[in-house]
N, C-alpha and C positions, 0 to 999 in steps of 0.2 A: 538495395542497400540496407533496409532496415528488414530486411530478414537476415542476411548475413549478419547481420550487427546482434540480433535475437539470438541465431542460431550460438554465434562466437560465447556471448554469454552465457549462455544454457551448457555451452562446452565447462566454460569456464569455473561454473555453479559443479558442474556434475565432478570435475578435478577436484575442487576443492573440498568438496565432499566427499569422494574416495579416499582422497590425502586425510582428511580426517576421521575418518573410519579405521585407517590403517594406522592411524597413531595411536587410536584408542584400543583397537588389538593389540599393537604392539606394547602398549602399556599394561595391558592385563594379562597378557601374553608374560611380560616380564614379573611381574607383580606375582603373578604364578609360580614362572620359575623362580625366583624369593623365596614364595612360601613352601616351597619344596626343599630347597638347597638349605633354609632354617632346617626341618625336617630334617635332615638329611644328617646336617653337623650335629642335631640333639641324639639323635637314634641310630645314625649310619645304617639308615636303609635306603636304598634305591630303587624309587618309585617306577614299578615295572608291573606287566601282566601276569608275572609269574609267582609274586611274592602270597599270592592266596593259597596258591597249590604245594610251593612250602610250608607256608605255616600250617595247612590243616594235615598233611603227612607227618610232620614233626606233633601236633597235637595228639594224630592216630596213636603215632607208636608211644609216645608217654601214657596216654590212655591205658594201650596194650600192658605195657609195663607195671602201670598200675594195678589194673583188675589181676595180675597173679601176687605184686606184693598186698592188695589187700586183703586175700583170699589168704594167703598165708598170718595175717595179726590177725583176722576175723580166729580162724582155730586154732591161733594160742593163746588170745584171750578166752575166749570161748572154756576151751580146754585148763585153764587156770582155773575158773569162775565155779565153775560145774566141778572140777576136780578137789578144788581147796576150799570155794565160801568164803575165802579171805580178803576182806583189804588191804590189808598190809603185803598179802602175799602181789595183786592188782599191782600196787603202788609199788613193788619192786619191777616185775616187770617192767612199767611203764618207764620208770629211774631207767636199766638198760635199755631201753628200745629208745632214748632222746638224748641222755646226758651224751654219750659219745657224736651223736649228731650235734650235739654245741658244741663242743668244741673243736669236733673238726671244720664247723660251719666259718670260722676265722681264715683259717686260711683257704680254707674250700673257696672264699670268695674273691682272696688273691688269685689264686690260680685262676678264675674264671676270667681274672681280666688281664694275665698274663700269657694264658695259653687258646689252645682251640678249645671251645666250647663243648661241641661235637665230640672230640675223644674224649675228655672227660664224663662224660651221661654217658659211653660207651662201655670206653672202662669202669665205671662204679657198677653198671649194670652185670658187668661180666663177671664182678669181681661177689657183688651178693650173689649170683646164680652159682658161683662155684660154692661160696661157704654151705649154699644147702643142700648142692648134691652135697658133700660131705656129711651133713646133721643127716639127709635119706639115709644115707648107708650107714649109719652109726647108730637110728633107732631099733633094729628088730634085734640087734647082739645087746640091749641094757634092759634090766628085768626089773630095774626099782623104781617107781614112780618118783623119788624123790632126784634117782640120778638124769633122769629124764629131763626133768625140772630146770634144773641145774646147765643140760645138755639145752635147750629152749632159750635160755638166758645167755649163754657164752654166742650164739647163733643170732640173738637181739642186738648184740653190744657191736658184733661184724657189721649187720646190715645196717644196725643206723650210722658206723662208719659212712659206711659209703653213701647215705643218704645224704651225708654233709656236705660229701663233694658233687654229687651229682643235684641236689634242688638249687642252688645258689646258679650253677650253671645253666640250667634247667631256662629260673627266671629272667637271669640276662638274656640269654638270649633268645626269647618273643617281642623284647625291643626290636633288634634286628632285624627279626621277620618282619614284622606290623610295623606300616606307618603309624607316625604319635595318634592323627586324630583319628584313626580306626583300635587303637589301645584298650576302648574299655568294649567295646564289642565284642572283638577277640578277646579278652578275658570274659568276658562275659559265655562264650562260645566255650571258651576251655575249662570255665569252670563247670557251665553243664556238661561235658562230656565229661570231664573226669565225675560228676556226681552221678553221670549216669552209670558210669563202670562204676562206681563205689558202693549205688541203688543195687546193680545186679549179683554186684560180689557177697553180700549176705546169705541174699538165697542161694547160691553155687556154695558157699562154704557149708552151709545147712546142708543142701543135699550132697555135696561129699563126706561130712562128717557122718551126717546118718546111714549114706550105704558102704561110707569105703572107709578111710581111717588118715590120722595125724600124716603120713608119710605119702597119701597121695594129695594134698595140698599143697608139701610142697614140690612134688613133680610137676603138679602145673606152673606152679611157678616157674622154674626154670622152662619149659616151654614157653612163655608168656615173654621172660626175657631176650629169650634165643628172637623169637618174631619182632618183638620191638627195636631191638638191635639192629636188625634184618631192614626194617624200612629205615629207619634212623639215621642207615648208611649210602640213602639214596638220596637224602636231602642236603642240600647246601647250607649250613649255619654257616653266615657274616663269624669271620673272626675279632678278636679284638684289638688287631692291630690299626686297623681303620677306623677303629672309635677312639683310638686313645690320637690318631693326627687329628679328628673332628674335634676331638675337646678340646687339644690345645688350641685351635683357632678360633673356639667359642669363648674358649678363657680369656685368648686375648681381649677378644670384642668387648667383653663386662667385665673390665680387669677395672674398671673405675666405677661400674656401675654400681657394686653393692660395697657396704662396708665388712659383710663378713665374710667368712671363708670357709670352704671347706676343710675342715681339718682332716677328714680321712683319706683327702691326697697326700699328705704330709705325714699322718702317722696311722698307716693301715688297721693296729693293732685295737684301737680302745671300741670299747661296748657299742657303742653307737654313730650311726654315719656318720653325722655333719654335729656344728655347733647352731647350725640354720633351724631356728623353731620349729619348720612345719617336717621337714625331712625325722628331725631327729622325733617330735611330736608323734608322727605317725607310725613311728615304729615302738614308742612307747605305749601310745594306744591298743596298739596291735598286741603286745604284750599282756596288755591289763587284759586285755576281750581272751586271750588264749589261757592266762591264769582263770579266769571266773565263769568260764563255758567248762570246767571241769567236771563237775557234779549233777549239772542236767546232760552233759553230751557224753564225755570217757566215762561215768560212771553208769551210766544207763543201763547197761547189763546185770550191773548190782544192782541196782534199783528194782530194775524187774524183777534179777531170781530173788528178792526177798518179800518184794510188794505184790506180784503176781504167780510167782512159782519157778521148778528150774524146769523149765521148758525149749527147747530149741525152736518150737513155732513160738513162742512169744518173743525170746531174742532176735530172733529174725526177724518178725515182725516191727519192731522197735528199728531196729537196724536200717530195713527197708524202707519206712515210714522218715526218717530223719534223712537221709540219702534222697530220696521222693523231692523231699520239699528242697533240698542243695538243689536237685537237676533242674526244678521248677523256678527255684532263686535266680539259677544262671541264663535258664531263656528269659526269664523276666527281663535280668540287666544289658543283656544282648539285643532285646526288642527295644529297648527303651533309651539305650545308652546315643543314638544319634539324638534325641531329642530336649539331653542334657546341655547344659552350656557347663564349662568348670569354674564357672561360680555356684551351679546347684548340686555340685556333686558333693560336698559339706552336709548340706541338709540330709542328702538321702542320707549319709552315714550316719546323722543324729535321728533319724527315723531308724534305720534297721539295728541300732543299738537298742534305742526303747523297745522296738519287737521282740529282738531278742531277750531281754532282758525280762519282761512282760511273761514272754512263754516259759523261762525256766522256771518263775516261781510258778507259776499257774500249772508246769509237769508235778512240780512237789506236792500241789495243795489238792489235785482231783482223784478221787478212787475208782472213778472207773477207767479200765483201760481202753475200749473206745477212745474218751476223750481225750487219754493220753498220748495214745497215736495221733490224734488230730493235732496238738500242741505238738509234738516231735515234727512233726512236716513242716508246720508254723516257725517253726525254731531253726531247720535247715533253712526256708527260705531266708531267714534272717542275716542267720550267718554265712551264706554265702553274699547276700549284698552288702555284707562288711566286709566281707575280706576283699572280695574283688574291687571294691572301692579304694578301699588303703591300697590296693597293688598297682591301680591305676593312679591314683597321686604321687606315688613313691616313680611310678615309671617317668610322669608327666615333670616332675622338679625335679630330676638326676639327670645327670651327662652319660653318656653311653660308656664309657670309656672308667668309667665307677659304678656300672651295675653290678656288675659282680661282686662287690664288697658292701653294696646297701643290700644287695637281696643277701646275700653271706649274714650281716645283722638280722638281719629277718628271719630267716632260717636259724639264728640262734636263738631270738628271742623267743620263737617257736619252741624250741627243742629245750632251753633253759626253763620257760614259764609254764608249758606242760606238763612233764615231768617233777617241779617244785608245787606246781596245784594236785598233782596226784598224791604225792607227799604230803601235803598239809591234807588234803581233803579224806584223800584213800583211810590212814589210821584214824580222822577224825571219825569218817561213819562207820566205825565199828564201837564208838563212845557216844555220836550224837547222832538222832534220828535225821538220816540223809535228806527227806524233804524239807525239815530247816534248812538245813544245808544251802538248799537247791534254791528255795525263796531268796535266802540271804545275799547269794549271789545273785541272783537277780536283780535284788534291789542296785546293788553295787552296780552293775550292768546299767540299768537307766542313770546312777549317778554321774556315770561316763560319760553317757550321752548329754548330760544337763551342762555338764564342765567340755564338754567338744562344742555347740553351742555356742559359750561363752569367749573361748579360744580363739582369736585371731590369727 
């Protein structure tokens, strides 16, 4: 009788223990699926095995894409610099190859969040590949360096066209792909790759200008796009119909929660996303770092042919060296980025401002080129752990379903504030000595950092 009685007990212990074990799976179990279906309504992605194998194919082919458009600016800058000596002549180019990327970057962003993503990066991609076959076959029939010139610029104004519809779409959709808390990793991932294509595109442009000429740069390009295209078509981008039913029922959920609002659900058109401090904050940051990285980074070639000679190995060099430290910057934030929480991810951006900021006056102030290369690497790593920072807060505070119109802001404020820093800076250093310049900005650069800091 009293083992029976033991045993019945020990039965009874070992249930209720099971039964409790299976409630506290089932609670984390669910707790889980919570934090997934959050996920899901912020980013419209669906947490699957497969979502790695698209993002890094989608990553490939913009990659691909890139190394032929960069290969292509690398030798018409190049080719300006070496041909004219001019800032002002710099400073025009620069003007075409952004301004029409601002403004098409407006509604470049609507569309991204009213159509497929996918065809859009398609089509811009198809559509710059066509305008250079055309510039190919239209340079060996012009015999004046000035109509050339001329023919360069009308070829700038197309492709950064299309730059405006395809980067806004571009951005939106790596939400998609990536879950939220894998966001800064994967940029982190994407931005070394692309600084890796960007490190190698120098020396490719270098060695085609020196053994072949202006018109086989841009045949690789169109190769480059044709390939990119090519994989591009084999991956599945989330459209945005499914982000904009996630937002409406996240809307709902915090429809009491905040007192402000997004105003760029309501009026697509004005400068900047939101009236929200830290959304709209970080796109004006982003602006200020893009105007003041002018004179240590877009002018560096001037820099060089004046401070070191007109050299192709030392623009390359320079070139190389600043790309180096971007591909270095991005496995940094890719190694590092699980071990951030997003309350340290502030800080790091007031560190890689100071860096940055640090290394453009210290390119202005040293004579020797050695050490200028070493501060150019310094300076990529910099700037990539600012941009990729700002790209992952701007992902992390948006709804899915308005990425396309905060990265569209983004890509203007890009396309607006570089172009207006080529302008003020470009005509200045042909009146003041560019390493002022480059200090000055500098300074400006750590002031940013001191006032982001302070920023709540």
């Amino acid at each position: 009788m009293t083992l029976n009685t033991e045993t019945t007990n020990t039965e009874k212990a070992n249930t209720e223990k099971a039964n409790t074990e299976k409630v506290n799976t089932g609670t984390i179990n669910k707790g889980e699926e919570n934090r997934k279906t959050a996920d899901k309504e912020k980013t419209g992605v669906r947490i699957n095995g497969r979502w790695r194998q698209r993002a890094a194919l989608f990553f490939i082919s913009q990659s691909i894409t890139l190394f032929g458009t960069q290969i292509v600016q690398m030798a018409v800058v190049w080719h300006i610099t070496l041909s004219t000596s001019s800032g002002a002549w710099a400073a025009a180019f620069s003007v075409c190859s952004y301004l029409p990327q601002f403004l098409i970057s407006f509604p470049g962003g609507e569309w991204a969040d009213r159509y497929r993503r996918k065809r859009l990066i398609i089509g811009a991609d198809m559509m710059t590949a066509a305008v250079t076959v055309v510039v190919f076959c239209l340079l060996p029939g012009i015999s004046s360096e000035q109509t050339t010139l001329w023919v360069l610029l009308v070829m700038c104004v197309l492709r950064s066209a299309g730059a405006g519809i395809q980067s806004p779409a571009v951005n939106a959709a790596i939400p998609g792909l990536v879950p939220r808390e894998h966001l800064m990793r994967y940029n982190g991932i994407n931005a070394a790759m692309q600084s890796a294509v960007q490190f190698a595109a120098p020396a490719a442009a270098g060695a085609v200008l020196s053994a072949g000429s202006l018109r086989t740069t841009l045949l690789i390009d169109v190769f480059t796009a044709a390939a990119g295209v090519g994989i591009l078509a084999l991956v599945s981008v989330p459209g945005p119909e499914k982000a904009h039913r996630n937002q409406n029922r996240a809307r709902r959920n915090r429809k009491n929660r905040s007192g402000t609002e997004c105003r760029e659900e309501r009026s697509p058109g004005i400068p900047f996303a939101c009236v929200r401090g830290e959304t709209g904050g970080l796109l004006i940051l982003y602006g200020a770092v893009t105007f003041l990285c002018v004179p240590a980074g877009y002018l560096s070639g001037l820099f060089v042919s004046r401070t070191y000679g007109n050299s192709y190995l030392y623009l390359t060099a320079a070139e190389v060296c600043g790309f180096g430290g971007m591909t270095a910057g991005g496995m940094l934030m890719a190694a590092a980025a699980g071990q951030w929480a997003k309350k340290q991810k502030k800080p790091v951006l007031s560190a890689g401002l100071v860096l940055f900021g640090a290394a453009s006056a210290g390119m202005g102030a040293v004579g020797n080129f050695g050490l200028y290369l070493v501060l150019m690497t310094v300076y990529g790593i910099a700037l990539t752990v600012v941009q990729t920072t700002i790209t992952t807060l701007l992902q992390e505070n948006s709804d899915a379903a308005s990425h396309g119109r905060i990265f569209g802001r983004m890509s203007a404020a890009y396309a607006f504030c570089y172009p207006a820093g080529m302008a003020v800076f470009g005509p200045l250093a042909d009146e003041v000595p560019l390493p002022w310049i480059m200090a000055g900005a500098g300074g400006l650069l750590i002031c940013t950092a001191v006032l982001e800091m302070r920023w709540k």
